[in-house]
Each structure stands twice: as C-alpha cells, then as structure tokens.
Backbone as numpy.savetxt, mean C-alpha at the origin, in Angstrom:
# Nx Ny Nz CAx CAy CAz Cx Cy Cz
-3.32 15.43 -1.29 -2.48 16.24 -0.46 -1.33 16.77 -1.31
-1.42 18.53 -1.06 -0.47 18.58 -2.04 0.63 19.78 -1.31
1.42 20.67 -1.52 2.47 21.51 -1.25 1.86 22.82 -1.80
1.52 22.90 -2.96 0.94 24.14 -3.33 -0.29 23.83 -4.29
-1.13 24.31 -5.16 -1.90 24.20 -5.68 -1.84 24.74 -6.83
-2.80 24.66 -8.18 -3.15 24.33 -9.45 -2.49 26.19 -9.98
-3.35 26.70 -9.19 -3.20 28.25 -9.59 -1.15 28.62 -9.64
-0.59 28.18 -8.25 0.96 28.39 -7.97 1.59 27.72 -9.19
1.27 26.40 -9.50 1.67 25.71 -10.37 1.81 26.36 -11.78
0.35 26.87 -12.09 -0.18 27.58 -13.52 0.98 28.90 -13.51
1.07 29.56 -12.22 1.78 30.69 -12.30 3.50 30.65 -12.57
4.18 29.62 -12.01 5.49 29.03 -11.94 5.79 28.76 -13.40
5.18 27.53 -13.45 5.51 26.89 -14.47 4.99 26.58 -16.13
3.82 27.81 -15.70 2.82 27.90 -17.11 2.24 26.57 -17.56
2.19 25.59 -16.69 1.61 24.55 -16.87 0.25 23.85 -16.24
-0.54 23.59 -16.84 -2.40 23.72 -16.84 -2.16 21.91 -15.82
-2.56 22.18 -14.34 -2.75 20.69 -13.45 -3.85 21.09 -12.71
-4.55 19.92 -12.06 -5.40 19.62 -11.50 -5.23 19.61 -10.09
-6.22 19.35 -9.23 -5.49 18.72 -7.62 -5.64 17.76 -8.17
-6.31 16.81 -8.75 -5.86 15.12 -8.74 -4.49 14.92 -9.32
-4.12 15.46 -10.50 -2.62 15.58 -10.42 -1.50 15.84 -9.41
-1.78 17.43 -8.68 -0.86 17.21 -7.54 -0.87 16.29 -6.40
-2.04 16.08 -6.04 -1.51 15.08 -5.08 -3.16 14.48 -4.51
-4.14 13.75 -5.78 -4.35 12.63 -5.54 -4.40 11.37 -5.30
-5.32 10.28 -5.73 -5.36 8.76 -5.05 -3.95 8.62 -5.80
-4.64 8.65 -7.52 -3.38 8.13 -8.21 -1.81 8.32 -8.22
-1.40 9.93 -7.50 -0.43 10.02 -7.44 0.75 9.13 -6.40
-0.33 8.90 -5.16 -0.08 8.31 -3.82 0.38 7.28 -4.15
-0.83 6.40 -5.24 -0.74 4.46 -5.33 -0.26 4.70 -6.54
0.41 5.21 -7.32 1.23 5.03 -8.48 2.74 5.37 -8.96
2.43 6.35 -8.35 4.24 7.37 -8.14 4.47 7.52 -7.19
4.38 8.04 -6.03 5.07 8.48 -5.23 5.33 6.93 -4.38
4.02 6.27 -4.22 4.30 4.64 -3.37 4.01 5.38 -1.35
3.04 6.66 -1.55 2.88 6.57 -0.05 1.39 5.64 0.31
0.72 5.64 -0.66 -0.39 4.53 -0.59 -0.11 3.25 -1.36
-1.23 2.62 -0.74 -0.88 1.21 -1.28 -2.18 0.72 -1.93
-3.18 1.75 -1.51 -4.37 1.33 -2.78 -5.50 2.38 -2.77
-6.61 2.53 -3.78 -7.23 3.64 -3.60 -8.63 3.15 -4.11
-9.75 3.67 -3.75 -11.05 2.87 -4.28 -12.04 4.24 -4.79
-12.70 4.12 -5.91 -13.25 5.12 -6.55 -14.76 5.82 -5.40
-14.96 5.27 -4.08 -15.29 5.84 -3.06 -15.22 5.37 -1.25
-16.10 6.03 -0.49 -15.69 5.83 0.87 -16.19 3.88 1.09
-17.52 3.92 0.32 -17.91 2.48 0.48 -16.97 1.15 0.12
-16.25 1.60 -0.99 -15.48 0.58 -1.38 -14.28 0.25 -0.58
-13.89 1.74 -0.07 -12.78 1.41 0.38 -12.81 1.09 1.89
-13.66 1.27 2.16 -14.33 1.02 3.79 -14.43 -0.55 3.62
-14.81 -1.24 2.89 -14.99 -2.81 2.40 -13.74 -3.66 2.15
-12.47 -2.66 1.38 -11.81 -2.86 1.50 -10.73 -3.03 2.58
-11.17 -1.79 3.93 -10.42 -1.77 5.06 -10.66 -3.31 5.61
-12.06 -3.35 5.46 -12.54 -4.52 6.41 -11.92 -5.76 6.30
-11.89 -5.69 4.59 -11.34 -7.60 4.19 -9.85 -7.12 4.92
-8.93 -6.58 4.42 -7.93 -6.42 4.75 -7.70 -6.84 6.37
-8.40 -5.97 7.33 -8.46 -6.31 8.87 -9.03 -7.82 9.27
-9.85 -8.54 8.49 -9.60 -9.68 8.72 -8.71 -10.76 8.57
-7.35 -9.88 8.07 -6.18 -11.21 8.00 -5.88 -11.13 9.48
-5.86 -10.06 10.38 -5.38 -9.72 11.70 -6.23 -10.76 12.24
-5.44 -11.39 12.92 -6.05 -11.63 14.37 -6.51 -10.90 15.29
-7.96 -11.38 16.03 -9.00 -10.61 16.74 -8.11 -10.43 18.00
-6.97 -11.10 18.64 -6.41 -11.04 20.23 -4.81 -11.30 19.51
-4.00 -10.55 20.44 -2.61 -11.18 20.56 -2.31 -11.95 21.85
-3.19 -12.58 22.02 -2.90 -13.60 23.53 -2.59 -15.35 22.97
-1.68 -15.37 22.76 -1.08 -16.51 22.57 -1.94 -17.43 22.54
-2.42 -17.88 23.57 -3.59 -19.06 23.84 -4.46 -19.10 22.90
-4.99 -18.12 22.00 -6.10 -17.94 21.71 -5.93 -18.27 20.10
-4.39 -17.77 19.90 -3.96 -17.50 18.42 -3.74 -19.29 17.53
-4.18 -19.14 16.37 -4.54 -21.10 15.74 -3.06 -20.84 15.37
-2.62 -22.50 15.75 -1.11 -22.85 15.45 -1.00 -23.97 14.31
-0.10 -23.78 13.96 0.38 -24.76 12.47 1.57 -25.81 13.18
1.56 -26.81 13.07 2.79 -27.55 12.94 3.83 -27.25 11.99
4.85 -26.58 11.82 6.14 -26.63 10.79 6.60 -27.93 10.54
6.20 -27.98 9.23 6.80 -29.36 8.54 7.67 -28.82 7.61
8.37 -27.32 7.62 9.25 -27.14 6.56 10.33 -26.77 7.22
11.84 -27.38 6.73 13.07 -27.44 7.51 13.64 -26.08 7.63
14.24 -25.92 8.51 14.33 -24.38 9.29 15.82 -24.28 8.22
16.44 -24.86 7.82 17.95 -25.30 6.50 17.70 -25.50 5.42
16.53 -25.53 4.88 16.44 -25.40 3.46 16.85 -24.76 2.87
17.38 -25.08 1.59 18.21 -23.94 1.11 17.40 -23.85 -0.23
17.15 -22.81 -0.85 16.76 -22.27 -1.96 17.03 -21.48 -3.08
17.27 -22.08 -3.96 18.75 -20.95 -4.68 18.04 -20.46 -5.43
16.88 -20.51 -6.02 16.00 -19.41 -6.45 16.11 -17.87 -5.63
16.04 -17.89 -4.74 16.12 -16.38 -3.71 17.33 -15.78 -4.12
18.62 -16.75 -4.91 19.67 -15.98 -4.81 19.51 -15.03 -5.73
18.58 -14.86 -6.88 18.49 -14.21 -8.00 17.06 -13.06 -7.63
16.78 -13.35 -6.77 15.53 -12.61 -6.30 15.56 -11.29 -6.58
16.55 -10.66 -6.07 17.24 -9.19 -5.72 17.98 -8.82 -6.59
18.18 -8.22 -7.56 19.52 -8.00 -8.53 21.00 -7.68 -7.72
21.57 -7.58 -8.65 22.84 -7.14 -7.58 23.04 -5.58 -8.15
C-alpha cells in the first residue's frame, strides 16, 4: 500500500523504486511497524493466522475459561523493571 507509485516517484525524485519498496510486506514489518509479520505467501500466512488464534480462547464466558492459582505476590518488587525503559 502505497500514496503514489514507482513512475511519480521516478518523475519527482529521479529515483529508480519498486512497489515492494513503496509500500510492501517489508516496508510494513520493518520500517514503518504497521505490521507485525509477513509470510512469503497466502498459505503460510494463513498457518500463521491460525497458530496465532489459538492463544485466544474459544468463549469469553468465565465458567468455561482454565484458571491458575496466583502463587506470585501482588508486592513484589522488582528492580530490574526499573532499568527496563531508559529515561
């Protein structure tokens, strides 16, 4: 997906691009960050939708959803995190 194309580009800026340059997989999942991954076709990435949709849970009905006991203190403190983030 792009704004203008190869020819506008060539004419502007005298510079020789592609559409995969303006605004293919790689541009999406590498630079710009509007994708988050890209698969060299529909099969892969269709395989990929799938694993992905199985982290979801099949229902949001409470009853249904598997529960964990928390055995980790809701006050823990962790001073690793303080460096997490730069300042």
């Amino acid at each position: 997906m792009f704004v203008t194309g190869p020819e506008v580009v060539k004419t502007v800026t005298n510079e020789d691009v592609n559409k995969e340059d303006l605004g293919g997989a790689s541009v999406h999942t590498v630079k710009s960050g509007v994708a988050h991954g890209s698969a060299p076709n529909d099969v892969a990435i269709l395989r990929s939708m799938r694993r992905l949709l199985d982290f979801l849970p099949s229902s949001n009905d409470k009853s249904t959803l598997p529960s964990k006991e928390i055995t980790d203190p809701g006050d823990r403190l962790l001073p690793a995190l303080e460096h997490l983030v730069p300042d």
